[in-house]
N, C-alpha and C positions, 0 to 999 in steps of 0.2 A: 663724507664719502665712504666712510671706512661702514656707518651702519647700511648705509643702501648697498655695497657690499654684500654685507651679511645676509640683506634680506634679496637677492639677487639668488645667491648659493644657495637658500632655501627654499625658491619658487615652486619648486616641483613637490619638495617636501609638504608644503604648506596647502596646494591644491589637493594632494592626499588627504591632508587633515580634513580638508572643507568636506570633502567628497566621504569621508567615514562620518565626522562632523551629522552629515543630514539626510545620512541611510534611513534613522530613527523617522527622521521626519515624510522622506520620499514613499518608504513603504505605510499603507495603509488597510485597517481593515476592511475600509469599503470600495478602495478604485484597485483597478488594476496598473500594471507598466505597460513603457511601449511609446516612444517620441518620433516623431518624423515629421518633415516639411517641406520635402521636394517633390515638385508633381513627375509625376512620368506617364506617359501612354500607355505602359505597360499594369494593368494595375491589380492588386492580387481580390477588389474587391470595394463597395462603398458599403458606407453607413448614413442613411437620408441624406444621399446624395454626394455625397466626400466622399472622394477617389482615397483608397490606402494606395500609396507608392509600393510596384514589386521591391525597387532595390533594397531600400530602408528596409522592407520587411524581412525581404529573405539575412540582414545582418543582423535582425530579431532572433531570426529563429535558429542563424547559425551561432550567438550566443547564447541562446538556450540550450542549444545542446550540445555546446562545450560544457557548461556551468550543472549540467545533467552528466556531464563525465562519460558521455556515448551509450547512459540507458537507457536512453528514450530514442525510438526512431524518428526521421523529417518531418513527416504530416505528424507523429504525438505531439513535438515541438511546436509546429504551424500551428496546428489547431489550440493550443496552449496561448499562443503570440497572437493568436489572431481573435482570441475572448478579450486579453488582456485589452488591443488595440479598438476592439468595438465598446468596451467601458472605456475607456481612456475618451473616446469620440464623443459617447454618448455623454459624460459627466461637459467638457469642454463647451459641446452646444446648449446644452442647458444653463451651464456659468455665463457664456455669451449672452442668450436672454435676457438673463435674469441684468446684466450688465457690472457683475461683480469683475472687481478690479484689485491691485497689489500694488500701494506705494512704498516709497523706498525707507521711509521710515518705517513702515511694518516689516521688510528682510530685516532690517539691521534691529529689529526687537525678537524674531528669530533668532538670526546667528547670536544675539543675546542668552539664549538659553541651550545653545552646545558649545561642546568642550572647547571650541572653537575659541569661544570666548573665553578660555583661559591659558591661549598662548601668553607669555610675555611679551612679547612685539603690538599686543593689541590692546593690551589695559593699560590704568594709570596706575600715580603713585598709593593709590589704595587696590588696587589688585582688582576693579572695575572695569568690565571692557569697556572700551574708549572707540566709539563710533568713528569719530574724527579721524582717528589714526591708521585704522581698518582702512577707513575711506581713503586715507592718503595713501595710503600702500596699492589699494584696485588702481589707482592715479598713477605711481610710480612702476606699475606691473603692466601696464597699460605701453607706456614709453618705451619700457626696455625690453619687456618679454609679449611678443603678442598673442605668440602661440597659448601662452599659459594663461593669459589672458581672457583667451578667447574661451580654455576650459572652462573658467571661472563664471562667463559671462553663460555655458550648458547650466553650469549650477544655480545660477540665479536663474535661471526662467524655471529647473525643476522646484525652487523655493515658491516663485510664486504660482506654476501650476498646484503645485501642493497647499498652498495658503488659500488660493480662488475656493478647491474643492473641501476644503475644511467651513470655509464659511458656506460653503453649498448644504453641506452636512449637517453644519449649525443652526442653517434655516428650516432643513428638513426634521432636525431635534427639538424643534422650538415650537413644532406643531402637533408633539409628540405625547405635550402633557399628560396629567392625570385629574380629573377633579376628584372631588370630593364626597362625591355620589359613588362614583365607577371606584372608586376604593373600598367605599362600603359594602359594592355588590362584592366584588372579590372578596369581600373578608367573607358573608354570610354563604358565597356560595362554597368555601372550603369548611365552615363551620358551621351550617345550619345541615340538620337532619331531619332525616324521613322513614318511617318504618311503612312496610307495603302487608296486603295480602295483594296474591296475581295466580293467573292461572296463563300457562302458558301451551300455546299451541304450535310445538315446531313444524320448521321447514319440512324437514327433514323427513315426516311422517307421509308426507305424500311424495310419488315414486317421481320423476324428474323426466323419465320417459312420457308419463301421462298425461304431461305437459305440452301443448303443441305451440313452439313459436315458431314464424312464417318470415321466410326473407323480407317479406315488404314492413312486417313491423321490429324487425331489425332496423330495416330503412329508414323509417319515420324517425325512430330513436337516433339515429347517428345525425340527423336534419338539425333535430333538437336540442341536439349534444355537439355541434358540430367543433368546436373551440379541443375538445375532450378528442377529436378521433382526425385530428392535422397530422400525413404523415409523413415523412421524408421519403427519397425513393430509396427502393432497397433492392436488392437484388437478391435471389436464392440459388443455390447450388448444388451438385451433387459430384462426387472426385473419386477417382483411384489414388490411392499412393506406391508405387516400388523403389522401395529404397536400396541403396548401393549398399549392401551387406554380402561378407564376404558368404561363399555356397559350401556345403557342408567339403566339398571335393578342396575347396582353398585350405578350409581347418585342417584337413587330413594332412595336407600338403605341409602345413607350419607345425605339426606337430610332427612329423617326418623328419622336419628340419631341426624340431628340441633335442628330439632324441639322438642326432648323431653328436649332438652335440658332449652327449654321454661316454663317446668313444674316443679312445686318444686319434689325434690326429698329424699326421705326419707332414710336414712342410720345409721346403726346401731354405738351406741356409746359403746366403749368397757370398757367408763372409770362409765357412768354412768349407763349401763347396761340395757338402753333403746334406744328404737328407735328417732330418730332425722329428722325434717325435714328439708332441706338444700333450700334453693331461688332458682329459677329456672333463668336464665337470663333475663328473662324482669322486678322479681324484684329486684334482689339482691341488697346488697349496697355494698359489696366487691366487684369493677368489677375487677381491677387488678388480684385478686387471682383468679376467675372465668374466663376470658379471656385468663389469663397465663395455667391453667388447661389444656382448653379445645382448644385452637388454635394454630394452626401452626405458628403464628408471635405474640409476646408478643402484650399486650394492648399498646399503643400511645397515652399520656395524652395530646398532645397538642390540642390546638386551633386553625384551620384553616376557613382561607375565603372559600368562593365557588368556585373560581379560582383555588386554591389550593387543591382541594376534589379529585386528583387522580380519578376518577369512570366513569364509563359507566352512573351509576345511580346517577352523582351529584344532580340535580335535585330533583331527589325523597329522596334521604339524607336529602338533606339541609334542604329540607322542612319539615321533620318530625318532630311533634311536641317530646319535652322533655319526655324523659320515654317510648317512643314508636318502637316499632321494625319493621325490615326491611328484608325480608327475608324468606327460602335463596333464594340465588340468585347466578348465574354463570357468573365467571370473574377472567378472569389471569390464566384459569385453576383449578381454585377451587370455592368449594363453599365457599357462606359468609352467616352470620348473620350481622346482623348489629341495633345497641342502640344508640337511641338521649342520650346521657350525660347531658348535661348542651349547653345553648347557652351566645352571650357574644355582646351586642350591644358593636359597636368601636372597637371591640377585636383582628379586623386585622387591619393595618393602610399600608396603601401606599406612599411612599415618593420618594426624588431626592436628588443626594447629588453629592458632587465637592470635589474632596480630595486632599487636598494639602499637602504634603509630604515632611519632612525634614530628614538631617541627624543624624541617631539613632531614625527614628521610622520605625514601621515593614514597611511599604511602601515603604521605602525607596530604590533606587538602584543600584549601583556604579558609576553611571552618577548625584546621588540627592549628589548636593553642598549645598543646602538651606540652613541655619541656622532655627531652629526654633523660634525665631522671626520676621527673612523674612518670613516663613510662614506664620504664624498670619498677617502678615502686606497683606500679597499676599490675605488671604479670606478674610480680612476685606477690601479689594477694591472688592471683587468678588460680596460680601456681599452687598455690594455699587449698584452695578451695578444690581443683581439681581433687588432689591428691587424696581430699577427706572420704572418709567409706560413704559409699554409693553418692557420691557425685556423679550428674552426668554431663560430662564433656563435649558434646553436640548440643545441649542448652546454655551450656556457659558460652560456648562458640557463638550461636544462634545472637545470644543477650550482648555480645563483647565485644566480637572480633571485625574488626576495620575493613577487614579484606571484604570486596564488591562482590555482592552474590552469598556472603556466610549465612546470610539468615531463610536458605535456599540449602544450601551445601552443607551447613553446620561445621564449616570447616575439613571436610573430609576432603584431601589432596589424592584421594584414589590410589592405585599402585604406581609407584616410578623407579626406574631403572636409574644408573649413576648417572651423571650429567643432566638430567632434566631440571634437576631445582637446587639454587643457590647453593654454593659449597656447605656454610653451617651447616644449614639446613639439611644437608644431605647428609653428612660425616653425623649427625646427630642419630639419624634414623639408621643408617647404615651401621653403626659402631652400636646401638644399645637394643638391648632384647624386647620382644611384643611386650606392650603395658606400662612402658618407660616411658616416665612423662619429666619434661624441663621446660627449661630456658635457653634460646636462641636468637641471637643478636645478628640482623642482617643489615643489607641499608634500607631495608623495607619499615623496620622497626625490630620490637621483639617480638617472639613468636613463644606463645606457651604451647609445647606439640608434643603428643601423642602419638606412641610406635601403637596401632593397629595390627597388624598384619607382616607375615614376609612369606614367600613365597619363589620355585622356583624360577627361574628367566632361561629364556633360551635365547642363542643369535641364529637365522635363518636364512639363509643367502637365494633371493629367486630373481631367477630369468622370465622375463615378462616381456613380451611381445604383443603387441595390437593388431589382430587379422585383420590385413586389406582386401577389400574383394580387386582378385585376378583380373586381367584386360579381358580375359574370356568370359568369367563369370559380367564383368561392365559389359559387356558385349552382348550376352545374353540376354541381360535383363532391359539392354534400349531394345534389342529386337520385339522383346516381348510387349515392352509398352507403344514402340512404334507399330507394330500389329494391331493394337489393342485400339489404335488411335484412329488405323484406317479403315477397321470395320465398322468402329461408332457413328465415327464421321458418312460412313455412306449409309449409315440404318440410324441415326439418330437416338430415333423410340427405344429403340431395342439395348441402349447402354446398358443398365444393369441385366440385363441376359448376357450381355455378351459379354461383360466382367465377370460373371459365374462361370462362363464355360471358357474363362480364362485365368481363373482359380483364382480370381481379384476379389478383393471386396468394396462394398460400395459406400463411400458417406457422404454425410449431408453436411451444409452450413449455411443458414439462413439469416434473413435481415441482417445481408451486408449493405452499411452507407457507401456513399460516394468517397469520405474521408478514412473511412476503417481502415486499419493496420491487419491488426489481429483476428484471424480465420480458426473456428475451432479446429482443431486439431491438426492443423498447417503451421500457427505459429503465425511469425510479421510474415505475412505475402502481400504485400502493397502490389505487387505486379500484375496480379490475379486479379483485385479490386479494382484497379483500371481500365482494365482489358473487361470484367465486366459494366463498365459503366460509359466505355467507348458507345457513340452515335450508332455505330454500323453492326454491335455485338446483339444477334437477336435471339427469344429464347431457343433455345434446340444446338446452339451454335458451340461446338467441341473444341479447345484447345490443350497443348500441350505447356509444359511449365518445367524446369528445372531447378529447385531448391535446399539449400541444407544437404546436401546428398541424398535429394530426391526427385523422383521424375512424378510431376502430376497431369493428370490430363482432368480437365474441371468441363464442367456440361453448365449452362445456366439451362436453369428449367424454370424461374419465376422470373418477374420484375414486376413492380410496382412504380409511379409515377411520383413525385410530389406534389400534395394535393389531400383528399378529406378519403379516409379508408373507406376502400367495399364493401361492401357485405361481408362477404368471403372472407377479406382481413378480420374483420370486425366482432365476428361473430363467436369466436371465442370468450369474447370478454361480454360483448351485449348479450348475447345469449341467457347465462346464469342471470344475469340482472333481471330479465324479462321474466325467466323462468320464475325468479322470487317474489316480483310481484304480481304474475298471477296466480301462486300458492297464497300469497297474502290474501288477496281478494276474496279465494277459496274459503280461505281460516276464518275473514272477516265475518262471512256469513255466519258459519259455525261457531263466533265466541258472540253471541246474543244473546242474551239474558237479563231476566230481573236480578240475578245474584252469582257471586263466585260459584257458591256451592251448584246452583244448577246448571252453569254453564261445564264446569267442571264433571258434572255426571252427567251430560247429554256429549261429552267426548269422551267420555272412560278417561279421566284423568283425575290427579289431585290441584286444590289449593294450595299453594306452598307461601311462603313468606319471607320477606327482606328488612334486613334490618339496619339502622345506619347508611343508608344510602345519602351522596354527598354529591353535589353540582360539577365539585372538581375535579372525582375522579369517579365519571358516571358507570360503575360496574357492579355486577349483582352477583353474589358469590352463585356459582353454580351454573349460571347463565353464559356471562362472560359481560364485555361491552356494551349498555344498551341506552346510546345516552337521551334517547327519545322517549324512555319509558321516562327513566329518573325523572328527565325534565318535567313529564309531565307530573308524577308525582308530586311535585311542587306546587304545580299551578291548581292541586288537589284540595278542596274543603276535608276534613276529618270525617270518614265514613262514606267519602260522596267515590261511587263507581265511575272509572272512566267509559269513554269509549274503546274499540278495540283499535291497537295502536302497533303498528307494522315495522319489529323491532330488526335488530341484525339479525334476529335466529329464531326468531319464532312470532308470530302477533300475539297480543298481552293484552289481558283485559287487568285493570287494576284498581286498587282499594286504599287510599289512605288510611291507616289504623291512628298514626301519632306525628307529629309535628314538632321538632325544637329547633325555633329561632335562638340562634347566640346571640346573648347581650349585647349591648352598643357599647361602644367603645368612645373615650374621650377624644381620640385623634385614631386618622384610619393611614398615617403615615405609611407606616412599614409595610403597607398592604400597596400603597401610592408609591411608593418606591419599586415595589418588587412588578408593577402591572409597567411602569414606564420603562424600563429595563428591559422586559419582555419585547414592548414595543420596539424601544433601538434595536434591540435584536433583531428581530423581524425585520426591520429598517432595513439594517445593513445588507441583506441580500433581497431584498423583497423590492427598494429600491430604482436596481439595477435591473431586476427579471421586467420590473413593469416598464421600463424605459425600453427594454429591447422587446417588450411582446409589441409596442405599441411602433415600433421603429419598423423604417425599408432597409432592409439589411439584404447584399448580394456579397454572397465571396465565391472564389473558384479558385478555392485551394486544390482540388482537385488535378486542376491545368497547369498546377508549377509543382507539384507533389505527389 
């Protein structure tokens, strides 16, 4: 009794372990996450035919963006949750097929190989996990605890979801070989060479205008291409923004109110029953309680160099004499005041330092064997070396020092005022003159450190305040965008007129989806993407928007449908395409000839020449990319002319000059290794893409997000 006891009190503990246990295992390079099993009417969407459940989903994605820490907005998450669950589906139906299966002695050959298996509760007297006993414990956890049980029983089905898809992977690596041929070509096409004469007739030579391609042979191309121009519906826009920023009359107003701050002020005392007058900030001598009072960031008693003065206005700071004020002044969005405190000749010092780190100090890191003796032994040679004529101590840093970032920093700790860095540390730098170099012992390790530099420090006491815009100036500016909203709205066409002669300006953002978040230069407006993708929102149609502390009013002026692009879409990209290959056709004519040389002098051009040209990485110095020439090269007799061959950048007429096949080789292993590899690679996402190009996939994430 007393061990089922024990293993009772540990329940929870131990489905912890199981559940860290087979993280290793759950996550994979080729599936995604994402479990669910309850049907609902509600559904956020199928995959050939499989309903995804909303509710399950939506605890999908409200743990992803817990587990995202609130960086990612709901649809980044959805949209995230809902690839994971279309691989998830798509891997499950294909395992189905196929009719692969998980018996219980394959989990328990699993749990065999994590750490799982090496509680004490689960091995025998050779320290062997012991199935039996595992077994008898799921048995006794079963009776007593259901609920944990029942955890247990999530984790065996992600064991053997996870096992199903591993032998899926396994079937699809198995067809993945390499012969013995296809090794040989890889070896000759990285190491067999070709030396060319060519003559090359760029694109580029004939003018792009003189070109005429016609919408319908746009058309035919995109018929043809049709796979290449599938395109989602998108929507286009065009926006005002007036943001909530205070108006120069508010500024006036908050600096009205720094400066009385200048002045003593007089305030009634309730205990003495007279009037009291209070310092005004240029002379108080509480600045603490004065600064805390009256500013948006408490006072900051430090002592800083000039380097370290944060400002627009260091200069005009630093220099101010003691007791004298600055201000205000605008910066960071707010105004300042700003008071000379006290100044501090030496007060910041500059130094270098080399940390050497042993086991049991904070430095330290599961790789630090040192002793702390070897340490000290290790700076006091450093110490050595520093000290000798023209050492340089940013290389010994760079070579030495432990500290994260030295070989970056070469150890230079910049200027610091008292209190920034470890007492030693500080009383070292602080107490000895520029070019004083030692030994300093922290809990970090030792440190061999160099005084650099010292310099003066000042303390500066500033009143900082953040302009809000006034209820008046808010006021002014809904007026002005509710104006703005109701002359668009009844002239439509005429928005951008009517933004100008209401001193707006106008932007654009195009190809938004249905799931898009982020609006250029809007930022997340999910509310905007909705409202554009609503049934009843047609183009021309004006609304208003409030975000960030901003007021937008957005116009759609596009949409697009889902489905195979228009012309119109399309034509940006077909266009150059077309335009090159009737430049090609052009050249083809014009690279005709019995020889280089005369093809080359009936275009006022030269023969030029390639050399070491290779299968694998088909480029031609001066050319660029051309892997159509190379190839052909190849398929070249010695001296035999090609035909003209319609490259990235120019048509080529070309010339084998030389030919070197690499030797054979006794085995083409390492060539047979590196091609099946590639392949898995490819596998792993290539896989998945063909599964879903060839799937019925609907989702409407849109409609919960």
């Amino acid at each position: 009794m007393a061990v089922l006891e024990k293993i009772r009190s540990k329940t929870v503990f131990l489905i912890a372990i199981i559940g860290l246990a087979l993280f290793a295992f759950i996550i994979s390079d080729f599936i995604g996450k994402g479990r669910f099993s309850n049907h609902n009417p509600n559904e956020i969407g199928s995959v050939n035919g499989e309903d995804v459940p909303i509710d399950a989903f939506r605890q999908q994605v409200e743990n992803a963006t817990r587990q995202a820490n609130g960086q990612v907005s709901s649809i980044e998450a959805a949209k995230y949750v809902w690839e994971q669950n279309v691989q998830q589906i798509l891997l499950n139906q294909q395992i189905e097929k196929l009719g692969l299966s998980v018996e219980k002695d394959q989990i328990l050959a699993i749990l065999a190989k994590t750490p799982l298996a090496q509680n004490p509760q689960f091995v025998n007297e050779y320290g062997v996990f012991d199935a039996n006993k595992f077994t008898n414990y799921l048995a006794t956890l079963k009776n007593t605890n259901p609920q944990a049980y029942a955890q247990w029983k999530m984790q065996e089905d992600a064991i053997i979801e996870d096992a199903k898809q591993r032998m899926y992977f396994s079937l699809i690596r198995a067809g993945l070989g390499v012969t013995n041929t296809e090794a040989e070509m890889e070896y000759h096409q990285e190491k067999d060479l070709a030396d060319i004469s060519y003559v090359a007739l760029q694109y580029s030579s004939i003018d792009d205008k003189s070109v005429n391609v016609t919408d319908s042979e746009i058309q035919d191309y995109i018929k043809k291409h049709e796979k290449q121009f599938k395109q989602e519906a998108y929507r286009n826009i065009q926006y005002i923004v007036v943001s909530e920023k205070p108006s120069q009359t508010d500024i006036e107003t908050e600096k009205e109110s720094l400066l009385k701050l200048l002045q003593p002020e007089v305030v009634f005392n309730s205990k003495t029953n007279k009037n009291d007058t209070i310092a005004g900030f240029a002379k108080t001598k509480n600045i603490k309680d004065f600064v805390d009072r009256h500013s948006d960031v408490p006072y900051d008693s430090t002592f800083v160099n000039k380097d370290n003065l944060r400002s627009s206005y260091a200069d005009t700071l630093f220099n101010l004499p003691v007791g004298k004020v600055f201000g205000p002044y605008e910066e960071d969005g707010s105004l300042k005041l700003s008071r000379m405190i006290a100044k501090q000749p030496g007060g910041a010092v500059k130094a270098s330092h080399i940390l050497i780190a042993y086991t049991g100090s904070q430095a330290a890191t599961p790789n630090t064997t040192r002793t702390k003796e070897e340490a000290k032994a290790k700076a006091e040679e450093l110490l050595a070396q520093a000290k000798a004529a023209g050492a340089d101590f940013a290389q010994l840093a760079r070579e030495n020092s432990e500290e994260p970032g030295a070989v970056y920093s070469a150890g230079d700790l910049g200027f610091f005022s008292k209190g920034a860095m470890v007492k030693p540390l500080e009383e070292f730098a602080f107490n000895n003159a520029v070019g004083t170099i030692g030994i300093v012992e922290t809990a970090f390790g030792f440190h061999v450190v160099k005084v650099t530099d010292k310099a003066e420090a000042v303390n500066i006491a500033t009143i900082s305040r953040k302009v809000d815009p006034s209820e008046a100036t808010i006021n002014s500016l809904f007026s002005k965008v509710t104006n703005f909203e109701m002359k668009a709205a009844q002239n439509p066409k005429e928005f951008a007129n009517i933004a100008k002669k209401s001193e707006l300006s106008v932007l654009r953002a195009d190809n938004l989806h249905k799931n898009d978040d982020q609006i250029i230069g809007l930022g997340s407006n999910r509310s905007i993407v909705q409202w554009l993708f609503q049934k009843d929102t047609k183009i021309g149609d004006i609304k208003k928007f409030t975000s960030g502390g901003n007021y937008i009013v957005a116009q759609l002026v596009k949409q697009g449908e889902e489905g195979i692009s228009s012309v119109q879409d399309a034509a940006p990209m077909v266009k150059p395409i077309l335009i090159r290959e009737k430049k090609a056709a052009i050249l083809k004519e014009k690279a005709k000839g019995n020889s280089l040389e005369a093809i080359a002098s009936a275009n006022k051009t030269e023969v030029k020449s390639a050399a070491n040209l290779i299968m694998k990485n088909p480029t031609i110095i001066g050319e660029g990319r051309e892997p159509k020439v190379v190839g052909a090269a190849f398929g070249l007799k010695q001296g035999q002319l090609s035909k003209p061959i319609d490259g990235e950048n120019a048509v080529y007429v070309i010339q084998l000059t030389s030919a070197t096949v690499a030797p054979a080789l006794d085995n083409y292993k390492t060539y047979a290794e590196t091609v099946e590899k590639l392949r898995t690679d490819r596998a792993a996402q290539g896989i998945l893409k063909s599964l879903e190009s060839t799937a019925t996939i609907k989702e409407n994430l849109s409609l919960f997000y």
